[in-house]
N, C-alpha and C positions, 0 to 999 in steps of 0.2 A: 504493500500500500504506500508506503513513504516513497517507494522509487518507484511508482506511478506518480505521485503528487509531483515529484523532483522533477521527472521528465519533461512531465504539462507545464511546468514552470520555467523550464528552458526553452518549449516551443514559445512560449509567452514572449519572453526574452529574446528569442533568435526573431520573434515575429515583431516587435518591438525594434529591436537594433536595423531591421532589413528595410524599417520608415525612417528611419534617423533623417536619409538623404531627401525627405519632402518633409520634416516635420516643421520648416518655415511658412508651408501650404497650408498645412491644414493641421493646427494643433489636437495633438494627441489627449484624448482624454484619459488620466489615469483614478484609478476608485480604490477603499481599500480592499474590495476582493478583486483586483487587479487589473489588465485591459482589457479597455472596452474599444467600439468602433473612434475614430477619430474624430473631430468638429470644426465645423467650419468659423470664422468669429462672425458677428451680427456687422450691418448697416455698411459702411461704404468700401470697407477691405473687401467683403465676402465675395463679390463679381470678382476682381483680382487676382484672390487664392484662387478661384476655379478656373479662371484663366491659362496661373500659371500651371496648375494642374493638368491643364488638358494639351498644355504645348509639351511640357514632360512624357504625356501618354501616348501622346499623336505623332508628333513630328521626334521626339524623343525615342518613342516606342521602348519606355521606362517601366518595366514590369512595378515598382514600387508605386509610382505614380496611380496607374492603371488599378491596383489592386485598393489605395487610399480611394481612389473615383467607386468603385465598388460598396466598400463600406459606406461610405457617403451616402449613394444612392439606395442602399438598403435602410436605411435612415430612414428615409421617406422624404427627403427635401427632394422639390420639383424640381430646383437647378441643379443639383447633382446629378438627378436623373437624368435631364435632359446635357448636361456637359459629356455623362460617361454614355449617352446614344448618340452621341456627334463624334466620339472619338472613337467609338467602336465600329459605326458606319466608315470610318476614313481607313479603319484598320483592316476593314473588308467583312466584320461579323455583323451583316446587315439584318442579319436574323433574331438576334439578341438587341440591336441596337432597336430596332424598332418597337421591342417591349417594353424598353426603355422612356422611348420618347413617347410614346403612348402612351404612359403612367404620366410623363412628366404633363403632356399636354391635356392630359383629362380634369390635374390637378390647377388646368390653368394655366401653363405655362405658353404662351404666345409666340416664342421664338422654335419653341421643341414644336408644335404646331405644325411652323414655317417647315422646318428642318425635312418633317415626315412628307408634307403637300409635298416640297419642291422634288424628294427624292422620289415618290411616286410618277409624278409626273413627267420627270424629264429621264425615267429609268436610270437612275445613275447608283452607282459606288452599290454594285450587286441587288438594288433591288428592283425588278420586273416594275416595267411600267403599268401603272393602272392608274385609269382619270378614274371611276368611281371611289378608291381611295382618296386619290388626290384633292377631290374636291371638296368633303367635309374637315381634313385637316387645312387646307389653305382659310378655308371659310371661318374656320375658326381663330384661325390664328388673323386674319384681316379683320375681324370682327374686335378683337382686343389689339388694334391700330399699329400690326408690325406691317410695317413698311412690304418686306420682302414678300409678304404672303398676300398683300393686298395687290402685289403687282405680279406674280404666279397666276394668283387667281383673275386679274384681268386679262393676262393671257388666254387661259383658257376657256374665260367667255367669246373673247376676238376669236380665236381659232374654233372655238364648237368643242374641244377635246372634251366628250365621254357627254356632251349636254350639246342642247340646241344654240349656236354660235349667238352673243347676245352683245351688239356693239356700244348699246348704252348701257350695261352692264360692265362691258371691260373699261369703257370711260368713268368710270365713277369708281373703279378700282383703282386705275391708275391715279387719279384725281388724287387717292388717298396716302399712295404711296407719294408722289410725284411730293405734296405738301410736307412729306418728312425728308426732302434733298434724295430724292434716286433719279438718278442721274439718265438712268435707264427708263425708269418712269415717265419722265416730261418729256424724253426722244417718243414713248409712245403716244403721250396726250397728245403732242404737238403733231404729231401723225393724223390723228384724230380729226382734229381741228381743221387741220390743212385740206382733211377729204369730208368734211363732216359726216363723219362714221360714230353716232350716236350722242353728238352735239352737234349744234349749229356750226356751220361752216364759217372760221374765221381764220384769213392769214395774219389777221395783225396777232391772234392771242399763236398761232402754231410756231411764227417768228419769236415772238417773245418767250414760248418754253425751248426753242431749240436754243437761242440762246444760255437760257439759263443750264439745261444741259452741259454746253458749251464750254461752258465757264466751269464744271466740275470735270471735263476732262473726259467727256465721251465722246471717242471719237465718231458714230454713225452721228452725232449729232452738226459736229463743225461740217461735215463730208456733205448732210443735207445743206445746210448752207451756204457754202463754197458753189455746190451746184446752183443755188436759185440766185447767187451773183452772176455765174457764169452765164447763167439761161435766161437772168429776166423774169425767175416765179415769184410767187406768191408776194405780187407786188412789189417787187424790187426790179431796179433799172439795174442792167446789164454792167458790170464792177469791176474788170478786171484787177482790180489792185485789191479789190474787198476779196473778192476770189481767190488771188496767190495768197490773204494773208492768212484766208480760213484753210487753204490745204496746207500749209504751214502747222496752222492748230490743230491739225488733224493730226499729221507726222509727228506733231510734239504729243499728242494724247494718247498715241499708240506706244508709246515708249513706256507709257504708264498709264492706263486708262483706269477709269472711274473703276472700283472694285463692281461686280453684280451681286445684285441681291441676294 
């Protein structure tokens, strides 16, 4: 019996020392019948640790990291969850990760949501494309004002994927995300606009979101307006000097373009 307790006590230990290298991440909780799962701290560190957590598990590919995101998300905290089904989707276990983020988004969580729509829909990082998935997690996570999932989901009203194509429906998605700076977003309002595909037909507001695009460094967006100097559209006189200077911003945005949602 003593050298069973002894044992369990050095697994404790060995299980202990083997967190040491992320116990700046995420503080270890110690009790006196001894460890327990780890914790994250409250209010404006807590996004941070998980951060740094999930660069250690992901791009790190740090079994210590990984196994802390575990405990965590056994926890029951939504962002754990959903940080260790964003790292496990990148590490290819799309299968687990999705139990993950489907806890975390049931619990609320808006961007775990995004995570689950975008990866349904666009078939990505091993998981099978499905719009019928894809469109109650996008919906839901656009409904709780994430950017990313408000402009997923606009796609997929534009396009029809897995539902009837609804172009005032993808405008009023874009609209939402467009309002939180995506970059990507206002290239499609302004698209919108410029053909009125479910608003009214305006080149002054299609000019004025390509710009704004523009200015965040997307390049389909300079590229649209480089063409409508060169050609003369949506109200604008013919520029050759406005033209070289938007293919310029274009060349200069593809060296670094706006991140996507």
């Amino acid at each position: 019996m003593a050298l069973a307790t002894g044992m369990a006590g050095r697994r404790k230990t060995a299980l202990l020392v083997s967190l040491v290298g992320v116990a700046s991440v995420a503080t270890l909780a110690i009790t006196a019948g001894g460890w327990r799962a780890p914790v994250l701290p409250e209010g404006g560190n807590r996004a941070g640790k998980l951060a740094e957590l999930r660069v250690l598990a992901q791009a790190g590919r740090d079994a210590d990291a990984l196994a802390t995101l575990h405990q965590l998300a056994q926890g029951g905290s939504a962002d754990a969850e959903r940080t260790l089904g964003q790292v496990l989707l990148a590490r290819g276990d799309s299968r687990d990760a999705l139990v993950w983020l489907q806890r975390a988004g049931s619990a609320g969580d808006a961007e775990a949501n995004a995570t689950m729509g975008k990866a349904y829909l666009l078939g990505q990082d091993g998981v099978r494309q499905d719009y019928a998935q894809a469109r109650p997690a996008l919906q839901a996570g656009a409904d709780r004002g994430h950017a990313g999932a408000a402009y997923y989901l606009g796609l997929l009203y534009r396009n029809g994927y897995g539902v009837p194509a609804d172009t005032a429906a993808a405008a009023h998605w874009f609209r939402v995300a467009a309002s939180q700076q995506s970059a990507a977003a206002q290239f499609m309002l302004a698209n919108a606009y410029r053909n009125g595909d479910g608003v009214p037909q305006s080149n002054e507001r299609a000019l004025a979101l390509y710009r704004e695009s523009a200015e965040l460094e997307y390049p389909p967006a300079s590229q649209a307006l480089a063409m409508a100097y060169q050609n003369g559209e949506m109200g604008l006189q013919p520029d050759p000097v406005s033209y070289r200077q938007q293919l310029a911003e274009t060349a200069h945005a593809m060296k670094h373009p706006a991140q996507q949602p």
